[in-house]
Every structure is written in structure tokens, then in C-alpha cells.
C-alpha positions as CSV (number, residue, x, y, z in Angstrom):
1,X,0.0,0.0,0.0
2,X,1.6,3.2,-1.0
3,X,2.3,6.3,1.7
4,X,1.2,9.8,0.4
5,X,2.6,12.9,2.6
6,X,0.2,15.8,0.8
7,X,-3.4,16.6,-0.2
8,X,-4.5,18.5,-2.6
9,X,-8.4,19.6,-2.6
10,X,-10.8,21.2,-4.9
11,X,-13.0,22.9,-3.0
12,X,-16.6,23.9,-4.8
13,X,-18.2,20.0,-5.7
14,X,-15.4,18.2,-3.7
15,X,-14.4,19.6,-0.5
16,X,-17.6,21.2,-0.3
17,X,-21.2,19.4,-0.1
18,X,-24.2,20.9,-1.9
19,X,-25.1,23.4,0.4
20,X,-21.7,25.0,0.5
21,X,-20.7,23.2,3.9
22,X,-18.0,20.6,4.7
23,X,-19.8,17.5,6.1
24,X,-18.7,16.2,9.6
25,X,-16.1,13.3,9.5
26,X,-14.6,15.0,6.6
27,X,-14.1,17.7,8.8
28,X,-12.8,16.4,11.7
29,X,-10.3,13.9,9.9
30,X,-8.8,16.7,8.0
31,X,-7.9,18.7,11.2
32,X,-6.7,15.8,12.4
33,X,-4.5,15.2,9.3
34,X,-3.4,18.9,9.6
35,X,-2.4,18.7,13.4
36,X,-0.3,15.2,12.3
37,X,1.8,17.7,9.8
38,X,-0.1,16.7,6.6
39,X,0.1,19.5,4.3
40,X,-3.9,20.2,3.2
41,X,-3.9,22.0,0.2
42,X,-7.3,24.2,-1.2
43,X,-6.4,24.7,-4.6
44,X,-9.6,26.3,-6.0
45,X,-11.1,28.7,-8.8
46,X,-11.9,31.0,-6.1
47,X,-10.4,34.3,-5.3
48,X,-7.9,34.2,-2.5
49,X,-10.7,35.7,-0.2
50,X,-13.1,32.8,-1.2
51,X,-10.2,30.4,-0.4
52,X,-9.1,31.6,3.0
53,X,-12.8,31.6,4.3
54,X,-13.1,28.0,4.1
55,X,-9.3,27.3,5.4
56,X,-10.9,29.6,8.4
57,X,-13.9,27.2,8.7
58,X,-11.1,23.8,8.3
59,X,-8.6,25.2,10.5
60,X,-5.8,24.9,8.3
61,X,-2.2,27.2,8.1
62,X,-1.2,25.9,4.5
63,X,-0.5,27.3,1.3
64,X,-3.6,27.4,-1.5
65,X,-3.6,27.5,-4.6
66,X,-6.1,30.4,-6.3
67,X,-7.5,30.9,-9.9
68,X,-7.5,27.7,-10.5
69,X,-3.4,27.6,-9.8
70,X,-2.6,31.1,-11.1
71,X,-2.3,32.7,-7.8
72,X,-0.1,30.5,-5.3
73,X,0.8,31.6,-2.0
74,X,3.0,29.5,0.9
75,X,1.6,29.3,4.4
76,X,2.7,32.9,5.4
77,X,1.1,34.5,2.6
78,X,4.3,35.2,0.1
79,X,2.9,34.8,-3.3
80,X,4.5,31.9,-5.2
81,X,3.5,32.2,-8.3
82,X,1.3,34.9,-10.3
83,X,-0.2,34.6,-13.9
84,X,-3.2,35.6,-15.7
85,X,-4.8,36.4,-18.8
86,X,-3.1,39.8,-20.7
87,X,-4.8,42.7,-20.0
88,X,-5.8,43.6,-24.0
89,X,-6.6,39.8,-24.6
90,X,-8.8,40.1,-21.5
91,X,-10.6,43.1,-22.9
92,X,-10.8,41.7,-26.4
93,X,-13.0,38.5,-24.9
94,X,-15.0,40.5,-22.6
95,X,-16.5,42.7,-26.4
96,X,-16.5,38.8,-28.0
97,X,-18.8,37.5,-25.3
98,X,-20.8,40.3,-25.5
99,X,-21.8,40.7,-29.1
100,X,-22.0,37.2,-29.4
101,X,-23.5,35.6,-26.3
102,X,-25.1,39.2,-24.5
103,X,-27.1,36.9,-22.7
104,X,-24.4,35.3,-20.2
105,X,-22.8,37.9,-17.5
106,X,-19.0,38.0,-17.6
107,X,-16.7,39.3,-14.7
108,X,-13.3,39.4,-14.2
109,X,-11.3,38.4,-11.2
110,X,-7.6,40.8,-9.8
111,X,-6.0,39.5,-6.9
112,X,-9.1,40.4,-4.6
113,X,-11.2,42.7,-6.6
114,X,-14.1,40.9,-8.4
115,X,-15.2,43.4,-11.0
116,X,-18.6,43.0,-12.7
117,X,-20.9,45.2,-14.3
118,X,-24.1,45.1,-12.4
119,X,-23.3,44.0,-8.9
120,X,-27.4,43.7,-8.3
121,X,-27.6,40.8,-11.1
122,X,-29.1,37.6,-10.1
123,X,-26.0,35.5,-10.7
124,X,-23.4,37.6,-9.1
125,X,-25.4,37.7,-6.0
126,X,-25.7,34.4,-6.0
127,X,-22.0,33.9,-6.5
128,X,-21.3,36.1,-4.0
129,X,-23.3,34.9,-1.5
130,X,-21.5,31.1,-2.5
131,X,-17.8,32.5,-2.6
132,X,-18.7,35.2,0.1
133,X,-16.9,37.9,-2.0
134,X,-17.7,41.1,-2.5
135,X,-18.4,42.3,-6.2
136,X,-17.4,46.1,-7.4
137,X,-18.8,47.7,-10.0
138,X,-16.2,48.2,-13.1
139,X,-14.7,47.8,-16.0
140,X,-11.6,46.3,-17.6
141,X,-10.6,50.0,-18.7
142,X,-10.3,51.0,-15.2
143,X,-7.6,48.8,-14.7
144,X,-6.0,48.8,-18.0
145,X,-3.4,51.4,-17.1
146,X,-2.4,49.8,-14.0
147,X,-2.5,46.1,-14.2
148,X,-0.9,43.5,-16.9
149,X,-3.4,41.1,-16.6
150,X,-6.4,39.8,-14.9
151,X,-6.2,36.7,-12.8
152,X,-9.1,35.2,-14.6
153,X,-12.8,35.8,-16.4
154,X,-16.1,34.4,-15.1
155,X,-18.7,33.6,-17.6
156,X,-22.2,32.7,-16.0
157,X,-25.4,31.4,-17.6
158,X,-27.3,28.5,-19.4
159,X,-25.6,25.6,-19.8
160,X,-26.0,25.0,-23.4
161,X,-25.3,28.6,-24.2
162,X,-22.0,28.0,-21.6
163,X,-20.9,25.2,-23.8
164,X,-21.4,27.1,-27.3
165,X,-19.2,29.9,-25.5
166,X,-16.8,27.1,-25.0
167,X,-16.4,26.2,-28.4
168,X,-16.2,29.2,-29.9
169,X,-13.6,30.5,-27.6
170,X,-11.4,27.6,-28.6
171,X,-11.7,28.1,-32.2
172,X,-11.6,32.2,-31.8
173,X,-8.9,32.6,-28.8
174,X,-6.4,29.4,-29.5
175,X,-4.5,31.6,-27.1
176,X,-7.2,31.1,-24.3
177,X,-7.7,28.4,-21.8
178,X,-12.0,28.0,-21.3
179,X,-12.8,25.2,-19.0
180,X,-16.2,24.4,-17.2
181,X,-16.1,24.5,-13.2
182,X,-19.9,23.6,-13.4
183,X,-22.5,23.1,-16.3
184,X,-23.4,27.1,-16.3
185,X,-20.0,28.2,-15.4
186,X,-17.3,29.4,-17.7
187,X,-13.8,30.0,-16.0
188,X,-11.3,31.8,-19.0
189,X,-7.9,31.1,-18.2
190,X,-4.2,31.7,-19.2
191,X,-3.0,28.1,-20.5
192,X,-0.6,28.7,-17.5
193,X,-3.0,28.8,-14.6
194,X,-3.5,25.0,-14.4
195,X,-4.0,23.0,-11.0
196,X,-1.1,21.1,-12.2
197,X,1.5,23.6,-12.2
198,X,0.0,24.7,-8.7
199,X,0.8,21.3,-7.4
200,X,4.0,21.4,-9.1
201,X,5.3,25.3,-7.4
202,X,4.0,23.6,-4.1
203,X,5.3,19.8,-4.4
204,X,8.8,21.7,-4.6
205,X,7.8,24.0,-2.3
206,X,7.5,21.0,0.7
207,X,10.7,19.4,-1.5
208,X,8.3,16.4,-2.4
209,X,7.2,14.8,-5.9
210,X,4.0,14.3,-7.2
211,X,3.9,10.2,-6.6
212,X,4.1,11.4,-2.7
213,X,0.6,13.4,-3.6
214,X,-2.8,12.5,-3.8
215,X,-5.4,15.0,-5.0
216,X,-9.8,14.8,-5.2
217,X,-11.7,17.3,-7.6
218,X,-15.1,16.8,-9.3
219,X,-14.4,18.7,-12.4
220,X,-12.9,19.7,-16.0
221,X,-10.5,21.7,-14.1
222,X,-9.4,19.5,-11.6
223,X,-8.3,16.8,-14.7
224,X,-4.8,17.7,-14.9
225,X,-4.3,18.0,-11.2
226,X,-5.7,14.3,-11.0
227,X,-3.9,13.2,-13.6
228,X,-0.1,14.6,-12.4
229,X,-0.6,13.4,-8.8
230,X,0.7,9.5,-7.6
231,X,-2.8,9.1,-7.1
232,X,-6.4,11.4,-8.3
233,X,-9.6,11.0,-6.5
234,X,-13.0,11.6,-8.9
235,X,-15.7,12.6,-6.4
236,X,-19.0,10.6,-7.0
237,X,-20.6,13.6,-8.3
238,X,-18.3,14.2,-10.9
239,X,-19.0,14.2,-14.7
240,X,-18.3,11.0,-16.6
241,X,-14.7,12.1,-18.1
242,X,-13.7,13.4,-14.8
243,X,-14.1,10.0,-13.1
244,X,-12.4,8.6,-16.5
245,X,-9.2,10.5,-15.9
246,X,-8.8,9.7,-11.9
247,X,-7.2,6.6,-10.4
248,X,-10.1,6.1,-8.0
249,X,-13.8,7.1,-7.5
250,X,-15.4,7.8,-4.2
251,X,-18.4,8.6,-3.1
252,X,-19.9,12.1,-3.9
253,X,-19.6,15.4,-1.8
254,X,-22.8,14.8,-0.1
255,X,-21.8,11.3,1.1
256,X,-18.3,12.2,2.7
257,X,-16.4,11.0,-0.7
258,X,-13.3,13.2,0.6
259,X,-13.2,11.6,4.5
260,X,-14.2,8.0,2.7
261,X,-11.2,8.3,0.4
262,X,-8.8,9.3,3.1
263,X,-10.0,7.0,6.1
264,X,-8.9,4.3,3.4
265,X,-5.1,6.1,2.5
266,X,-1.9,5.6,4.6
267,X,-0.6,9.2,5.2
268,X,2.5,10.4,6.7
269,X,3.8,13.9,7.4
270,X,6.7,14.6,4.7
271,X,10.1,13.7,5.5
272,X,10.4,9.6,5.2
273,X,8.2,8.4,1.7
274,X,10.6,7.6,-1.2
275,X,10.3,5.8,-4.2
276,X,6.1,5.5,-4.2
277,X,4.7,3.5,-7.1
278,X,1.3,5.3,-7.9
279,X,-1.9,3.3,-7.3
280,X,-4.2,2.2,-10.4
């Protein structure tokens, strides 16, 4: 049975059940897990603000991993790695998605600032109220003079219509990453804010590799991360392909799937696993 030494955890779909809460045993066995030195890291889509509130409610001290690993930060709060989308490529997507799909809302995401149009619309309240962040009212332009890029762009609204945006971003912006964190959200990327190179900054933060690592997510943009780690946990809830790509399936995020998969794991704080075959 192989010994892993750091966890990696999606939060939204994973980490979290469907009412936004972490169940119980999950709860207690990963305080447990972080009082026996077990790196836990959140490495989320969220906004470092929407990260830190559930490491308040977990009680962890680690690094996390933002914008779906283009904001990194180390347990202190130094910034490890930063990368976005270009400021002018952000700007030209933003006027695409509206003239084209004017019916789905699109925000963008700096650091801590969540910029949206209309702060009172339906879906941003909603997200807001999810990710407990705090919208502003602006524009791209605002920022354009004093920022190089934007950590990421939200796109919000009918699944179908979310998917056709998908496509046609890939064929129209080949420089753009667009992956689906749910059915009627969007999240538009640099091709360099990946989970995986997250997991990578932080493996070498804790000097550790990734067959030492085992990582859950539920979807499209947890694949990479599941895939580079010795071992990748699909939650039960989790899209066909997602489940495809990881080593192992648990049960879903309102049936403990993330305390199920790790009452089963041998774990030990980093400093004495080498040479770990990954699990299949």
C-alpha cells in the first residue's frame, strides 16, 4: 500500500457538499490530518478571499492555490506564483462574449477585486453569496493602465449557451484556456494557470514529488491535477470524463467522498516516503 505525505483539494463540488458546507467526518479527519503535519492544500477557482474563508472554517495554516493555480501563496502568505490572462486579450473576450452571447454575464477576477458590471444581477449575487466575495462595479478600462493582466474571467449562464461559448472560444482565442467548473460556469484562463502547475510550485515548495501526492476534484479543471498526482480521487458527483481520468472514484460530496477516500489512504507527514509506485 503506497504512503502519500500531501493533499490537494478542490473545493466547490469536492471539498464542499451541496449546500456549500463541509460535512462532519470529513471535517474532523482533516484537522486531524493537519495537526499530524499533513500539508492540506485548497487549490480552488476561487479568489484568494473565497479560499481563506473555508481554510478559516477547516482550521488549516497551508498554502492554496487560487484561480484555478494562477495565484499561489506559501503558508505565510508570500505569493509563489502569479499569472493571468493579458490585460488587451482580456478586454478583447470580454467585447466577444458580448456581441456574441449578450445573454451570459462576464466578470473578471484581480487579486481580490471581483469586477462586474451590475453588482445587483441575479447570478453575481448568488456567486457572491457562494464565494462570500464582495463584487465592485467596473470595467476592464479601469484597470488597463495599472495592471498587466487579470487573474481570470467568469462567464455565468445557461448551460447550453455556456458550452457554445466554450467552443467558440477555442476556435476564436487558441491563445485562451476555457474550462467548465460547473454546467453554467465558464472560467477563462491563461493556458498557464493550471491545477497542475499549482501542485508542481507547491510539491517543490514541501521538496516532495507528485507520486508522494494525492489530489480529489469533481471537475474539467481538476483533470490535470488528478492526472499529475501519484494518485487522483474523482468525487461521485463528478462528470463521466472526470471519473475517467482519476485513479479512483469515491463517493460524492454529499456522502463524505473526501473523509471515505482518506480513512482508506496511509498518510505520513513529509520527510520519510521515497520511491512511491502510484496506485491504479
Amino acid at each position: 500500500m503506497c504512503t502519500y505525505s500531501i493533499v490537494f483539494l478542490d473545493i466547490d463540488g469536492t471539498l464542499l457538499d451541496s449546500r456549500h458546507q463541509v460535512m462532519p467526518c470529513t471535517l474532523n479527519r482533516l484537522k486531524h490530518l493537519h495537526k499530524e503535519g499533513i500539508p492540506i492544500i485548497l487549490c480552488s477557482a476561487r479568489p484568494p478571499a473565497g479560499v481563506n474563508l473555508i481554510a478559516g472554517q477547516v482550521g488549516l495554516n497551508s498554502p492554496m492555490a487560487c484561480y484555478n493555480g494562477g495565484l499561489v501563496f506559501d503558508e505565510k502568505g508570500t505569493i509563489l506564483r502569479d499569472v493571468g490572462v493579458d490585460i488587451g486579450l482580456a478586454m478583447k473576450f470580454k467585447q466577444f462574449a458580448a456581441e456574441r452571447f449578450p445573454e451570459l454575464v462576464v466578470s473578471a477576477y484581480l487579486y481580490n477585486v471581483w469586477m462586474v458590471e451590475d453588482p445587483q444581477h441575479p447570478q453575481i449575487a448568488r456567486e457572491a453569496e457562494i464565494a462570500q466575495c464582495t463584487p465592485l462595479k467596473g470595467s476592464l478600462d479601469m484597470v488597463a493602465g495599472s495592471a498587466t493582466h487579470v487573474h481570470k474571467l467568469l462567464c455565468m449562464g445557461d448551460a447550453m449557451r455556456i458550452r457554445a461559448l466554450q467552443n467558440e472560444t477555442s476556435k476564436c482565442f487558441p491563445e485562451l484556456m476555457a474550462l467548465r467548473s460547473k454546467p453554467e460556469y465558464l472560467e477563462i484562463l491563461s493556458p498557464e494557470s493550471t491545477k497542475c502547475s499549482a501542485t508542481q510550485v507547491l510539491l517543490n515548495h514541501y521538496g516532495l514529488n507528485a507520486k508522494q501526492a494525492v489530489a480529489f476534484g469533481d471537475s474539467d479543471v481538476d483533470v490535470d491535477m488528478l492526472q499529475y498526482c501519484g494518485l487522483g480521487v474523482a468525487m461521485g458527483n463528478s462528470p463521466k470524463s472526470v471519473k475517467e481520468a482519476a485513479d479512483y472514484v469515491t463517493a460524492s460530496n454529499d456522502q463524505e467522498g473526501v473523509y471515505i477516500a482518506l480513512n482508506s489512504l496511509r498518510l505520513k507527514a513529509p520527510g520519510g516516503n521515497k520511491n512511491l509506485k502510484k496506485v491504479r
